[in-house]
C-alpha positions as CSV (number, residue, x, y, z in Angstrom):
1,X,-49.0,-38.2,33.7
2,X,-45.5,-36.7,34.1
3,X,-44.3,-34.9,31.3
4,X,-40.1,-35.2,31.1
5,X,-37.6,-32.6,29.6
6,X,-34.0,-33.0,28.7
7,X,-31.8,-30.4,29.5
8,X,-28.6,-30.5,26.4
9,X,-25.6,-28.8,27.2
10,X,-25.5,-25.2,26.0
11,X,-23.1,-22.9,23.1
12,X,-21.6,-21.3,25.6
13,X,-20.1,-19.2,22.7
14,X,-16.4,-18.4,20.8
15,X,-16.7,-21.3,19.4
16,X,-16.2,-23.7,22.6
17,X,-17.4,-27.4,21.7
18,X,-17.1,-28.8,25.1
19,X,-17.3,-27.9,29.0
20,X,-16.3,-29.4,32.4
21,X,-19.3,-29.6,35.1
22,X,-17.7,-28.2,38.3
23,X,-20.7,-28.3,41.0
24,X,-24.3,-29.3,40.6
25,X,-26.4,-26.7,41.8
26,X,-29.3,-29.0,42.6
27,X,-30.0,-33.1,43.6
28,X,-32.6,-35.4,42.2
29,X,-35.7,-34.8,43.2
30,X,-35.4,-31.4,43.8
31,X,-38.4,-28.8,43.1
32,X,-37.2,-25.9,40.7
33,X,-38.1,-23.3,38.9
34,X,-37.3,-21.2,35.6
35,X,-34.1,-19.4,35.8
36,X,-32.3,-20.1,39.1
37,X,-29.0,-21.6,39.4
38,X,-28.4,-25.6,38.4
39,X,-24.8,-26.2,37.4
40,X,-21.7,-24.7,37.3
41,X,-19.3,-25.2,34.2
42,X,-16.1,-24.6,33.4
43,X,-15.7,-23.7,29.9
44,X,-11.9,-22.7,28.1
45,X,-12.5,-19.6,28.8
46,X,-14.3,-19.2,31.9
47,X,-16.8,-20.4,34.8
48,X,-20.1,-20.1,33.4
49,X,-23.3,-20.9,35.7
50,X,-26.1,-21.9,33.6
51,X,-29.6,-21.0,34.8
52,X,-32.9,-23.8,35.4
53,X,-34.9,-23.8,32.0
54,X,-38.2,-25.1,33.4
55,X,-40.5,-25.5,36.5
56,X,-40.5,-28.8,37.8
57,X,-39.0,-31.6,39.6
58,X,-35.3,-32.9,38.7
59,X,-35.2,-36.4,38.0
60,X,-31.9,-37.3,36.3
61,X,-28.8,-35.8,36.7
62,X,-26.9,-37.6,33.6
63,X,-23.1,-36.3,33.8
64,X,-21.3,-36.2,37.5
65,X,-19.2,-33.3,38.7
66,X,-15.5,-32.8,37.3
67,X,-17.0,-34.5,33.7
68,X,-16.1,-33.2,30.4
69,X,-19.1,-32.9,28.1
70,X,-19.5,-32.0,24.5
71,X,-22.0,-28.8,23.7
72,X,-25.5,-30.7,22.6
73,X,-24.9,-34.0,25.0
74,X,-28.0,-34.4,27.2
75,X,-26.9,-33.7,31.3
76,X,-29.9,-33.5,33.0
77,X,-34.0,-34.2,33.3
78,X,-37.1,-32.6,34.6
79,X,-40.3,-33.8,35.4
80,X,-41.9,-30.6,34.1
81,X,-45.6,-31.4,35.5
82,X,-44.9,-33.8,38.8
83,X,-48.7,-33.4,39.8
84,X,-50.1,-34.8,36.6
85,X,-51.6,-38.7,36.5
86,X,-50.2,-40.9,37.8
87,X,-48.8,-42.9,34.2
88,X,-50.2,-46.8,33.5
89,X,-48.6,-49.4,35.3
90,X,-47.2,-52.0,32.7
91,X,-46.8,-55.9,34.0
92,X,-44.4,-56.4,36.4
93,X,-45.3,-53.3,38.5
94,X,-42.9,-51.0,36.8
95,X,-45.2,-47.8,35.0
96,X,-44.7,-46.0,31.9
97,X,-42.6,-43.5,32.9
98,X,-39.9,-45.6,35.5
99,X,-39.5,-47.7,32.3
100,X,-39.0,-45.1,29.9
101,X,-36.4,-43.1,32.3
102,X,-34.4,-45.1,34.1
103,X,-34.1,-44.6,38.0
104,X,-30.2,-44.1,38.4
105,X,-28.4,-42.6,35.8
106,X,-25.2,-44.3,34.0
107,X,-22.5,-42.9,31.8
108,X,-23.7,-45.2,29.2
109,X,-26.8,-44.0,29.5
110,X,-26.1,-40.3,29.2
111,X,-23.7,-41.1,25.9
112,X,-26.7,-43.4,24.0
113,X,-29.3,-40.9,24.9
114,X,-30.3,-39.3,21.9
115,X,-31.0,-35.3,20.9
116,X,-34.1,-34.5,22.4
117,X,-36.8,-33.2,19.6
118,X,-37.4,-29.6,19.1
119,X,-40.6,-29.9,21.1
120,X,-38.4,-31.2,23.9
121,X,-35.8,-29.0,23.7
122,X,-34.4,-27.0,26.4
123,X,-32.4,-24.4,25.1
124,X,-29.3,-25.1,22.9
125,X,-27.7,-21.9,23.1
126,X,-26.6,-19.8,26.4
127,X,-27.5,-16.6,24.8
128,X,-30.8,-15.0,26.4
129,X,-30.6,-16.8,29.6
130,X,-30.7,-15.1,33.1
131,X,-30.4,-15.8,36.5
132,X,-33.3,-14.8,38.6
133,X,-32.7,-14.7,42.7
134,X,-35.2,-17.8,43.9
135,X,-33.6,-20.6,46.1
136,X,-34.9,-25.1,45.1
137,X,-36.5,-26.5,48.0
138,X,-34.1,-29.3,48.4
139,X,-33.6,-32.5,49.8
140,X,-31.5,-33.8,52.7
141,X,-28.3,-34.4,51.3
142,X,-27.9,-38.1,50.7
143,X,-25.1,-39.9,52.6
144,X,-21.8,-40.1,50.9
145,X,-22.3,-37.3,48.6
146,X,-19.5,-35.2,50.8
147,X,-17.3,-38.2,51.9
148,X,-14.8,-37.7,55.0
149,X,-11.4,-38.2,54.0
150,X,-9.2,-39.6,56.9
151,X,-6.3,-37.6,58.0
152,X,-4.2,-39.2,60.2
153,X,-5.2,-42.3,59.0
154,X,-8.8,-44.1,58.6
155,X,-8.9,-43.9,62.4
156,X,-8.8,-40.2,62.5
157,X,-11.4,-38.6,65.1
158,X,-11.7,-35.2,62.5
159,X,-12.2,-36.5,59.0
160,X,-11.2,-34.4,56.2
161,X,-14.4,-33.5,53.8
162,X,-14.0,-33.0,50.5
163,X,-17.0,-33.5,47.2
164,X,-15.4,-36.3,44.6
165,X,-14.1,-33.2,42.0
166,X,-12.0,-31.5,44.6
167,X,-10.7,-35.2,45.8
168,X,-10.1,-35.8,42.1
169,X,-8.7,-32.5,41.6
170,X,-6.3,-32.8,44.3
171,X,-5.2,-36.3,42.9
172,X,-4.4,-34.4,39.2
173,X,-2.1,-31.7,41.1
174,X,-0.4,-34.6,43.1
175,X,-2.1,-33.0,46.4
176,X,-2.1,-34.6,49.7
177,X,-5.5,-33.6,50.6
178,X,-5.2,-34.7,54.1
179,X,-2.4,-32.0,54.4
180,X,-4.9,-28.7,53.2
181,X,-6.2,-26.4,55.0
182,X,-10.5,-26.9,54.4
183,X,-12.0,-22.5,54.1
184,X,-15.1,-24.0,53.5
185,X,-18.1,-24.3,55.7
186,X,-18.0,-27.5,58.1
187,X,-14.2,-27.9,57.6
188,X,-14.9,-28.3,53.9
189,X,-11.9,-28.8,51.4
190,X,-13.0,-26.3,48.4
191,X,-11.1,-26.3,45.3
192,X,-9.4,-23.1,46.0
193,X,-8.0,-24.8,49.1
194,X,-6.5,-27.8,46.9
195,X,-5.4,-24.9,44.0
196,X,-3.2,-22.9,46.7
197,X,-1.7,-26.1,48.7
198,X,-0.9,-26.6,45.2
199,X,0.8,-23.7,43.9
200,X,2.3,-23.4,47.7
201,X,4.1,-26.8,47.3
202,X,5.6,-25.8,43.3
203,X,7.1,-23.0,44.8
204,X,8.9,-25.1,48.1
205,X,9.9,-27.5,44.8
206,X,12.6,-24.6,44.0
207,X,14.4,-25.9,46.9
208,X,13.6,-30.0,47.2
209,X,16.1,-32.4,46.4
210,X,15.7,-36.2,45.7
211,X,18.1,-37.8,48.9
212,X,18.9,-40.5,46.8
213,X,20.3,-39.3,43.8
214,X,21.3,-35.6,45.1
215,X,19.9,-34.6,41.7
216,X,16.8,-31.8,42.1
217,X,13.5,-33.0,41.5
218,X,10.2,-30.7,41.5
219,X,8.4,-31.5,44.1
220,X,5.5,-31.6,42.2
221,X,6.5,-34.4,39.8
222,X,6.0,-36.9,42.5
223,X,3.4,-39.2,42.2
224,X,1.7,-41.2,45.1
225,X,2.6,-44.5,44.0
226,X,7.1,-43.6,44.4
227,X,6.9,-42.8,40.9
228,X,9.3,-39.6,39.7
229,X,5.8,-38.3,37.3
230,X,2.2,-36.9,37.7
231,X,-0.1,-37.1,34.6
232,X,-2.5,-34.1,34.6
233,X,-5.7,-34.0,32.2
234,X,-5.0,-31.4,29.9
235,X,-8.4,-29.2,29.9
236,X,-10.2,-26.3,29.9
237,X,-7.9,-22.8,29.9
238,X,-4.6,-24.9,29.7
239,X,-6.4,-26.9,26.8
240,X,-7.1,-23.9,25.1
241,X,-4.1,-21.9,25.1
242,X,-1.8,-24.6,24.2
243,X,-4.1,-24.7,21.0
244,X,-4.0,-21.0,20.4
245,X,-0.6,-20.7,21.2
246,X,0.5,-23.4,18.8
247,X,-1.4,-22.0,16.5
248,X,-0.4,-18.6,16.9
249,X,3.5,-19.4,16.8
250,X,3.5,-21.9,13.1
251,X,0.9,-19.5,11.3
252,X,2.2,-16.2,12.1
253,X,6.0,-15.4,11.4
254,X,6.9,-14.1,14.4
255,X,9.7,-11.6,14.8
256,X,10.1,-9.4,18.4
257,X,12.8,-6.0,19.1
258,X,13.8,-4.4,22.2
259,X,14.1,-1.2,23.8
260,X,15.3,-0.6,27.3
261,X,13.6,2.7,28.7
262,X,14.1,5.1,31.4
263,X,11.4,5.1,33.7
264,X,12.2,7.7,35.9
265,X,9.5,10.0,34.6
266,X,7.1,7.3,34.9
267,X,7.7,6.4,38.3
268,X,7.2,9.7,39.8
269,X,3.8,10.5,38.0
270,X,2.5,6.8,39.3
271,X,3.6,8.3,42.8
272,X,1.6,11.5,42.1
273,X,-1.5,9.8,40.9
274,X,-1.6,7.9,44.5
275,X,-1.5,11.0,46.1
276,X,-4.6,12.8,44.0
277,X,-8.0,12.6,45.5
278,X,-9.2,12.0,41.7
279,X,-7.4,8.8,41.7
280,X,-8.3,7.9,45.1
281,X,-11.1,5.2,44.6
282,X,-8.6,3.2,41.5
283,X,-4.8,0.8,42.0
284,X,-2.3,3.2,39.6
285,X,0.7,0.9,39.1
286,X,3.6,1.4,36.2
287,X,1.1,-0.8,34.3
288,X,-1.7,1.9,33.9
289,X,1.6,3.8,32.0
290,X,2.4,1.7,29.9
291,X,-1.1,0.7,28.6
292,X,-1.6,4.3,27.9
293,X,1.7,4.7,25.9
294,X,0.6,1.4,24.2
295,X,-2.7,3.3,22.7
296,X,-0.6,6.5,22.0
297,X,1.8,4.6,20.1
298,X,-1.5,3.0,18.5
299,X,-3.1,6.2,17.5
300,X,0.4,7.2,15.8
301,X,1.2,4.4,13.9
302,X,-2.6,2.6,13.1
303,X,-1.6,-0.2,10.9
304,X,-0.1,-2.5,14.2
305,X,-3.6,-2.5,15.3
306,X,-4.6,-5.2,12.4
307,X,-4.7,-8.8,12.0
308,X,-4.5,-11.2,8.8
309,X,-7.5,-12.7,7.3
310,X,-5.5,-16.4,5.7
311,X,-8.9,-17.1,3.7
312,X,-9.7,-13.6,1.8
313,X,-5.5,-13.3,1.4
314,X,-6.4,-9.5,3.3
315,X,-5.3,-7.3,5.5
316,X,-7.8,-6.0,8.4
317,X,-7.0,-3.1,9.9
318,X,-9.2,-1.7,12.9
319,X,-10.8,1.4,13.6
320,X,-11.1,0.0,17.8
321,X,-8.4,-0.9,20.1
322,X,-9.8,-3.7,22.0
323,X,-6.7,-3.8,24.7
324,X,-5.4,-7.3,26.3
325,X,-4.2,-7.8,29.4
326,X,-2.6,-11.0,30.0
327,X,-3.2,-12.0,33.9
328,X,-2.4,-15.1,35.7
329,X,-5.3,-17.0,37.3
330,X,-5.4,-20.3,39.4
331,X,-6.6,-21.8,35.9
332,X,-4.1,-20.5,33.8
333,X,-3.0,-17.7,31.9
334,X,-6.4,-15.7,30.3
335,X,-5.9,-12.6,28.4
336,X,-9.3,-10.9,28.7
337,X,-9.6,-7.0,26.9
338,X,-10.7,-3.9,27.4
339,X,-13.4,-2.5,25.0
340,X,-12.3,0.3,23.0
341,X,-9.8,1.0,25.6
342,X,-8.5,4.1,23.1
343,X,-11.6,5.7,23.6
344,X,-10.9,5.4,28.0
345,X,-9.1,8.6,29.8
346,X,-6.7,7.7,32.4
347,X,-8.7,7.5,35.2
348,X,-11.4,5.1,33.7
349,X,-8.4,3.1,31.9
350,X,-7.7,2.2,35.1
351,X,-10.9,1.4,36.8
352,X,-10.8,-1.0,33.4
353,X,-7.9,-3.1,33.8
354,X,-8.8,-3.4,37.6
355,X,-12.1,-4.5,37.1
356,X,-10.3,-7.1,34.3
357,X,-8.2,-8.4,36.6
358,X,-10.1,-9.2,39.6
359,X,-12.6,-10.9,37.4
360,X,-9.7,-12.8,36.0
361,X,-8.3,-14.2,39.2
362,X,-11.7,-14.5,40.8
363,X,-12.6,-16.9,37.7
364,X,-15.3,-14.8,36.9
365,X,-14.5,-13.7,33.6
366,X,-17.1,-13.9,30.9
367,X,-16.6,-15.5,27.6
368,X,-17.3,-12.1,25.5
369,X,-14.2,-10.7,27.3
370,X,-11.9,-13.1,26.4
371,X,-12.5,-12.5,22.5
372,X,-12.3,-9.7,20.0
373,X,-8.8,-8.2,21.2
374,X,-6.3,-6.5,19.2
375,X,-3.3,-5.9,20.8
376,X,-2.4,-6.7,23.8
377,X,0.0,-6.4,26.9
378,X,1.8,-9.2,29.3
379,X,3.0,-7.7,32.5
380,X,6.1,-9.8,33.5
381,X,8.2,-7.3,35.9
382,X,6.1,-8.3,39.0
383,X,7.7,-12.0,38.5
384,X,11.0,-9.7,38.3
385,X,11.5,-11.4,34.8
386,X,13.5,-8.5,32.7
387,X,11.8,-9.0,29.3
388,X,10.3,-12.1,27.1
389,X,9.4,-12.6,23.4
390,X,5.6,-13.0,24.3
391,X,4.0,-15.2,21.5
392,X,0.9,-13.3,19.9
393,X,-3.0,-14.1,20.7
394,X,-4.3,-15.5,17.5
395,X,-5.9,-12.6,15.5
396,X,-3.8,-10.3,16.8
397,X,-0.9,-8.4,15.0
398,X,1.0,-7.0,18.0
399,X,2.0,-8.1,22.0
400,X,4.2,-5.6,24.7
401,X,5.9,-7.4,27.3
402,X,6.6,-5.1,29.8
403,X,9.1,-6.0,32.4
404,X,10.7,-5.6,35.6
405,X,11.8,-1.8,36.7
406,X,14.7,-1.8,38.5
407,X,17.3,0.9,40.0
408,X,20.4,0.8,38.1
409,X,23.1,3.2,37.2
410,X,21.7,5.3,33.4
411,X,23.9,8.4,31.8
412,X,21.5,11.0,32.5
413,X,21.5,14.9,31.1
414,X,25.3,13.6,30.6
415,X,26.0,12.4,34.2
416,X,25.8,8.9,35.9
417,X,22.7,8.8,37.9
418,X,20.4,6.0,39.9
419,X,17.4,5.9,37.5
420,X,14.6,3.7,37.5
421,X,15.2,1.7,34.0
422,X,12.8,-1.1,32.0
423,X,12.9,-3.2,29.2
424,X,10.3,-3.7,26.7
425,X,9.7,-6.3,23.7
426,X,7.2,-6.4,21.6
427,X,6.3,-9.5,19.1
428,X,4.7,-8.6,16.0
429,X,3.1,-10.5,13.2
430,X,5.7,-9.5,10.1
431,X,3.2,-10.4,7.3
432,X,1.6,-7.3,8.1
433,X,3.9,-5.4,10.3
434,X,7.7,-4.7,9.1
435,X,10.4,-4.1,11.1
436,X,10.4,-0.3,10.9
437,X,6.4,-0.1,11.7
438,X,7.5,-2.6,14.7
439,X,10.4,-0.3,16.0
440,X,8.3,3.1,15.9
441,X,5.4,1.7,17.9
442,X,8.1,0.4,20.6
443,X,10.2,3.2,20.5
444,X,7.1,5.8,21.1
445,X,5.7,3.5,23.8
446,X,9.6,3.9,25.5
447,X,9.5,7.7,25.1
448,X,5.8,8.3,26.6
449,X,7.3,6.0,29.8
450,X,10.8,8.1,29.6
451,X,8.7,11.6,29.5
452,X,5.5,11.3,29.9
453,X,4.0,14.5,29.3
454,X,4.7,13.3,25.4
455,X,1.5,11.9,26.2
456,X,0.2,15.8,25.7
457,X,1.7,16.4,22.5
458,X,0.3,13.2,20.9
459,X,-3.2,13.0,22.9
């Protein structure tokens, strides 16, 4: 007789408790096997697809796309051997098995359900899985599960299509999905589309103004029913930085200095690097500068690169620089780090932070990236923002913001010359890190930008 499985959501690690189900990689009734792709999540961190655990048939899916689900709740089940015995048939014509799993899944259902047994269990823990190549033989997709959205009006001879978490998505960024452009196959609506109609319509808000009122409005903050408000779910990477972020700023006594730099220096040996062959295959920006005047300074002056342990009443001071960089993704602002980034050369530093942040903004960043850091850098000059007191990543003792480089008059060798001039700030915890430790480690990041061949001496 058929032999069923429940499927618990996973650990997905750092601590996460809970996850949101983006896309079903399989239907009910699909055949599967071991390994290949079933669902996509969307953890606080990152996008995280989680592999099959068993051969078999799918029977239940228990949570629907765009749900949040706690870590242990059960989301899906497998028939594990579909060509068993057919199970007893029990009066009324319903068998064993249609009354002990229930046909069409319900929310109540997937709440009551309890923990599967160990024997049962499918794998608690994310750790140890992998993803094999191997496609499901599938079923036609059933009607309605990619409904056509009218666009000008119901009547409209080319529907819009769209799955229910994009449409819902859309509805949470106060989107007009009728109005996006669909990049996905058939005319499909992806969530990209609906994410960059978004961020494309906060940015004409600059210049919208309410008619009525002549008062400005964000454009954004209109709801579809008239209403001057949109209520967004808070979830996911916003959830999680608010917490880290309010955490960071009432546990850790914040204190930040400043230091406007020539850049002169720096800017010329970013435009060499573009032009040598050895540099040819990375992107060398100011950035790469900076984060190698960052780990300099580091090296110098070791006790910024510590954090506080509140329980053991300690300070820890590391042996690694595990290097941040804060980088602004369609799901909100991640910091992922470089692994012993003071260990890196130039050339591979940079390979490093590009590889970072095109995982970042391609949501691909795994969860073992985002944790661990040390110190870290937020890169605000492409916004053409001149400076910020950054608010530290819990754990960490020490954040650069590095801002925008401009062209303005600088006394130079005792003469008023053009010069490429920055600003720098850097936030530091001051339980562990005084004032004086604080100003050294910005001054020597300003003088490594100013002359970098100083970068010699201390190397």
């Amino acid at each position: 007789m058929p032999t069923f499985e429940t499927f618990h959501m996973p650990d997905a690690g750092e601590g996460l408790t809970e996850a949101d189900v983006v896309t079903w990689r399989v239907a009910v009734g699909d055949t599967v096997e071991v390994n290949q792709p079933l669902v996509e999540i969307e953890t606080a961190k990152s996008l995280v697809e989680l592999p099959c655990p068993v051969d078999g048939v799918v029977t239940e899916l228990l949570v629907a796309e765009g749900d949040t689900v706690e870590v242990g709740a059960p989301i899906a089940r497998f028939d594990t051997d579909p060509g068993g015995e057919p199970a007893m048939e029990v009066p009324g014509g319903v068998s064993e098995a249609d009354e002990a799993v229930p046909s069409v899944p319900t929310a109540e259902a997937a709440e009551q359900e309890a923990p599967a047994p160990e024997a049962e269990s499918s794998g608690a823990v994310l750790v140890g899985y992998g993803v094999s190549a191997g496609s499901a033989r599938r079923r036609p997709r059933k009607e309605g599960a990619l409904e056509p959205v009218g666009g000008a009006g119901e009547s409209s001879e080319y529907p819009v299509l769209a799955k229910p978490p994009v449409r819902k998505l859309a509805r949470e960024l106060g989107v007009e999905i009728t109005t996006v452009t669909p990049s996905g196959p058939g005319g499909l609506v992806t969530r990209e589309d609906v994410e960059q109609a978004a961020k494309a319509r906060s940015t004409r808000a600059l210049t919208t103004y309410d008619t009525n009122d002549d008062q400005p409005w964000l454009e954004s903050g209109y709801s579809s029913d008239g209403g001057r408000s949109t209520r967004v779910p808070v979830r996911s990477v916003r959830k999680r930085t608010a917490e880290a972020m309010v955490k960071s700023a009432f546990t850790a006594p914040h204190v930040t200095v400043f230091h406007t730099a020539d850049v002169t220096a720096t800017m010329d040996l970013v435009k060499r690097l573009k032009a040598d062959r050895d540099f040819q295959d990375v992107r060398v920006t100011p950035l790469l500068i900076v984060a190698k005047a960052l780990l300099l300074a580091v090296r110098r002056h070791p006790e910024i690169n510590a954090s506080w342990d509140d329980e053991a009443r300690e300070i820890v001071y590391k042996h690694y620089v595990n290097l941040g960089i804060a980088a602004s993704t369609p799901r909100g602002l991640l910091v992922p780090n470089i692994k012993d980034a003071h260990r890196l050369p130039l050339h591979e530093l940079a390979v490093e932070i590009g590889e970072l942040t095109s995982l970042a903004r391609e949501n691909r960043t795994p969860p073992g990236a985002l944790a661990g850091g040390t110190i870290s850098i937020t890169n605000v000059g492409p916004l053409g923002i001149d400076t910020g007191t950054p608010i530290l990543n819990p754990g960490e003792s020490a954040i650069l913001a590095f801002g925008a480089i401009r062209e303005q008059p600088w006394v130079h060798e005792g003469e008023i010359k053009i010069r490429w001039v920055t600003q720098l700030a850097l936030s530091f915890d001051h339980r562990l890190v005084d004032g004086e430790l604080g100003a050294r480690v910005l001054a020597d990041v300003g003088r490594v930008m100013s002359d970098p061949a100083q970068g010699l001496v201390w190397g």
